[in-house]
Structures are given as structure tokens and as C-alpha cells.
matplotlib code that plots the C-alpha trace (Angstrom):
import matplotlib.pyplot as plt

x = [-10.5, -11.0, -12.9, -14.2, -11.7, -9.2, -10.4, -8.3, -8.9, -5.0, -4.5, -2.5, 0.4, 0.8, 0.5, 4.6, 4.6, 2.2, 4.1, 7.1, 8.6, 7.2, 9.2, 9.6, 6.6, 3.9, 4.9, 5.1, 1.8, 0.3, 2.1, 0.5, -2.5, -2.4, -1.0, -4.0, -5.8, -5.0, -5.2, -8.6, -9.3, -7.4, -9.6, -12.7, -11.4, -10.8, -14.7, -15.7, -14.2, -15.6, -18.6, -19.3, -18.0, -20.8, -23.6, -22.1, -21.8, -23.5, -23.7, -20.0, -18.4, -15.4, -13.5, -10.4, -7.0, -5.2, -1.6, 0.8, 2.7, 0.1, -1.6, 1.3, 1.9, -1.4, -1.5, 1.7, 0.5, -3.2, -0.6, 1.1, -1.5, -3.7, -0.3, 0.1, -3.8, -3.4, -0.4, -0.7, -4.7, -4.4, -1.1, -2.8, -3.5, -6.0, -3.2, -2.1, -4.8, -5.9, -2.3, -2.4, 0.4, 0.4, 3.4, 4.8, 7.5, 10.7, 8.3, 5.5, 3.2, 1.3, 3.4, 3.3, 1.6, 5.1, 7.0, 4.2, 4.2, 8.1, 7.9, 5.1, 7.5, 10.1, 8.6, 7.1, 10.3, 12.3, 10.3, 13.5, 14.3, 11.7, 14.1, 16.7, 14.0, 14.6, 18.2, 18.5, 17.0, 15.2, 13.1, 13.9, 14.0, 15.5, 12.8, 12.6, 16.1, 16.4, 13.1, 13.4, 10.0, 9.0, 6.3, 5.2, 2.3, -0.4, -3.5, -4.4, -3.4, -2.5, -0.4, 3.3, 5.9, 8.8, 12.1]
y = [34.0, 31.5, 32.0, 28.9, 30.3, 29.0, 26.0, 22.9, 19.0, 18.7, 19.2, 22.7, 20.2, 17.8, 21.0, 21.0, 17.6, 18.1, 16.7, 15.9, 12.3, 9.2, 7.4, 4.2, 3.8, 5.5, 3.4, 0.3, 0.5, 1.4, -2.3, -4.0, -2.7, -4.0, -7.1, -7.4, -6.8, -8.9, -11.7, -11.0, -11.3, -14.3, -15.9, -14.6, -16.1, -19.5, -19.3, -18.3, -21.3, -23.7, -22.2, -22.8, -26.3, -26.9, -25.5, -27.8, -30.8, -30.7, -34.7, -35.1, -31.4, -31.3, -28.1, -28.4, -28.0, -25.2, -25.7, -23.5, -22.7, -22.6, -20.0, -17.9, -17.6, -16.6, -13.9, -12.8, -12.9, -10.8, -8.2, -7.4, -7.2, -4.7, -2.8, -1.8, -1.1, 1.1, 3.2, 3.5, 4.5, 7.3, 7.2, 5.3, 1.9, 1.3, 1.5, 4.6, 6.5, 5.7, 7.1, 10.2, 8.8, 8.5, 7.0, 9.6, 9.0, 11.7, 14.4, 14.1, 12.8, 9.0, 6.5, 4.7, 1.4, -0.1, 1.3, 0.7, -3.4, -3.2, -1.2, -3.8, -6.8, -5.3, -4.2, -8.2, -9.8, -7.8, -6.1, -5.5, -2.9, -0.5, -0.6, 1.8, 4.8, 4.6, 6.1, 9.6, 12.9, 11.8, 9.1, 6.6, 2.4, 0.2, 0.6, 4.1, 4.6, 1.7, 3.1, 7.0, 7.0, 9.0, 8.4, 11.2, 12.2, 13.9, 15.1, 17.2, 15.5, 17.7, 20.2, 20.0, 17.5, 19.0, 18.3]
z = [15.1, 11.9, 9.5, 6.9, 4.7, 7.1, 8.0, 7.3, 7.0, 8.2, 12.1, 13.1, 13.9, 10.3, 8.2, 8.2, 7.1, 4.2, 1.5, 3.0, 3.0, 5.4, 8.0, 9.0, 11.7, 9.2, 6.4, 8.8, 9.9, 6.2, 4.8, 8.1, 6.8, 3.4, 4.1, 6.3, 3.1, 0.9, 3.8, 3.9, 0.2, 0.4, 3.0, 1.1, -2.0, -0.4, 1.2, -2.0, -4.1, -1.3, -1.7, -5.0, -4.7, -2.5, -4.4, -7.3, -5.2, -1.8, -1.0, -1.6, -0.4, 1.7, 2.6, -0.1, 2.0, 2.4, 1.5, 2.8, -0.2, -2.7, -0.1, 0.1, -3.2, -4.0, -1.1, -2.5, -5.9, -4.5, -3.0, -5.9, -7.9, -4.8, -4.8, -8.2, -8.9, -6.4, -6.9, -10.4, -10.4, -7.0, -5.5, -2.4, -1.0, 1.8, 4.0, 2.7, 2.8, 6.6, 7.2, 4.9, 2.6, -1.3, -3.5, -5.7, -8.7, -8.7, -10.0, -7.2, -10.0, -10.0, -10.7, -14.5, -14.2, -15.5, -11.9, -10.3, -11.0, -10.6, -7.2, -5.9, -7.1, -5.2, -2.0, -1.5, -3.0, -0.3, 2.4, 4.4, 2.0, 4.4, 7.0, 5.2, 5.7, 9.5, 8.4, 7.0, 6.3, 3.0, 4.3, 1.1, 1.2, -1.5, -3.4, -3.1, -4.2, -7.4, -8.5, -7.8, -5.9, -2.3, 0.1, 0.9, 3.7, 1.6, 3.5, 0.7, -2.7, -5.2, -3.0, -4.2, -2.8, -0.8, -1.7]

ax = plt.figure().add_subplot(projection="3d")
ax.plot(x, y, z, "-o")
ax.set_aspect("equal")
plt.show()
């Protein structure tokens, strides 16, 4: 029998992975989620600027057009910016935390808002770079390896990162 002593947030079956490095599926579905993200401020941003061009102008508003490469640039541009807000201020993007997973540097601590920018830079710049975690016991993409960082599944931040 358990007592509330015992009694653990993590399900009987993750507790070995507590702090051990993601794969390629987790992390997969965490960068869908945050791309998802910053679509959405993107959109909201776009509502919001047409918006106020209305209540400026209401007799001569038009919806402005969406170019595509403007668009993309600026989602791009919201990413990195979500991306390194977030890794450098918990470890954890929206993404991340929904699947447990916080972004650690070599040491298991937060990373330095410096590696933080240069990590987010990196994983938009070249998001194939994911793929080389599929391959390997340590779990590790480009990024991972140029900029000595680990994802790691964290249910329980603070508990140590295993090696």
C-alpha cells in the first residue's frame, strides 16, 4: 500500500526516464507545437494591426495583404524570439512542457540567454538538424552537439540530469 509520501506526479512507467535525454517523436511533437504557436501569434498579430487600421480609418479600411515572405519572416522572426524567452527564463516552451521536456546546457542547468538566442537561430535556420537524435544512445541533434545542450524529459524539474 502507498502512502502520500509516495505518491508521484510521474506515472510508475516514465519514472526511468526522469531526466534522461528525448527522442525524436517527443521532441517532434513539442516543435509542432510551437510552431503552432507562434502561427497563432502571428495570425493574432495580423488581426490585430487590421484592427487598429480600422478603428483609425473605418470609411476607407481594407484587409492589408498578406505576403508570403514578409509573413514568413516574421513567423520566423516570432519563433525565435518565443524560443529563446523560453529556454533561457525556465528551460521550457509550451511545447515542452505539455511533453514533460525542458532544455538543459552540459551541466543540466538553464541555458544563458546568449545559447539560448544561438540555439533558437539554429534550430529555425536548420530544423533537419532534429533528425540526427533518431540515431544513437545519447538522443543529441545538431544543435545539441555545436552547442553542448540535452533535452531532457523532466516531470519533476530540479531532479538531476542523467548522463
Amino acid at each position: 500500500m502507498r502512502t502520500d509520501a509516495h505518491v508521484s506526479i510521474v506515472p510508475r512507467e516514465a519514472e526511468p526516464y526522469q531526466g534522461g535525454r528525448a527522442g525524436l517523436v517527443t521532441r517532434s511533437i513539442a516543435a509542432i507545437i510551437d510552431a503552432l504557436v507562434a502561427a497563432v501569434v502571428l495570425i493574432a498579430g495580423y488581426v490585430g494591426v487590421n484592427g487598429l487600421r480600422f478603428l483609425i480609418d473605418p470609411r476607407h479600411f481594407q484587409f492589408s495583404e498578406a505576403s508570403p515572405l514578409p509573413g514568413i519572416t516574421t513567423g520566423l522572426l516570432i519563433l525565435v524570439v518565443y524560443l529563446t524567452a523560453a529556454w533561457s527564463i525556465s528551460g521550457r516552451t509550451y511545447g515542452c512542457q505539455l511533453m514533460a521536456l525542458r532544455v538543459v546546457d552540459h551541466r543540466g542547468r538553464l541555458l544563458r540567454p546568449v545559447v539560448a538566442l544561438l540555439r533558437a537561430l539554429f534550430y529555425v535556420v536548420f530544423p533537419l538538424g532534429l533528425l540526427l537524435c533518431a540515431g544513437g544512445r545519447q538522443h543529441r541533434s545538431v544543435q545539441d552537439l555545436v552547442l553542448r545542450t540535452s533535452v531532457i524529459y523532466d516531470w519533476l524539474p530540479g531532479q538531476p540530469m542523467r548522463r
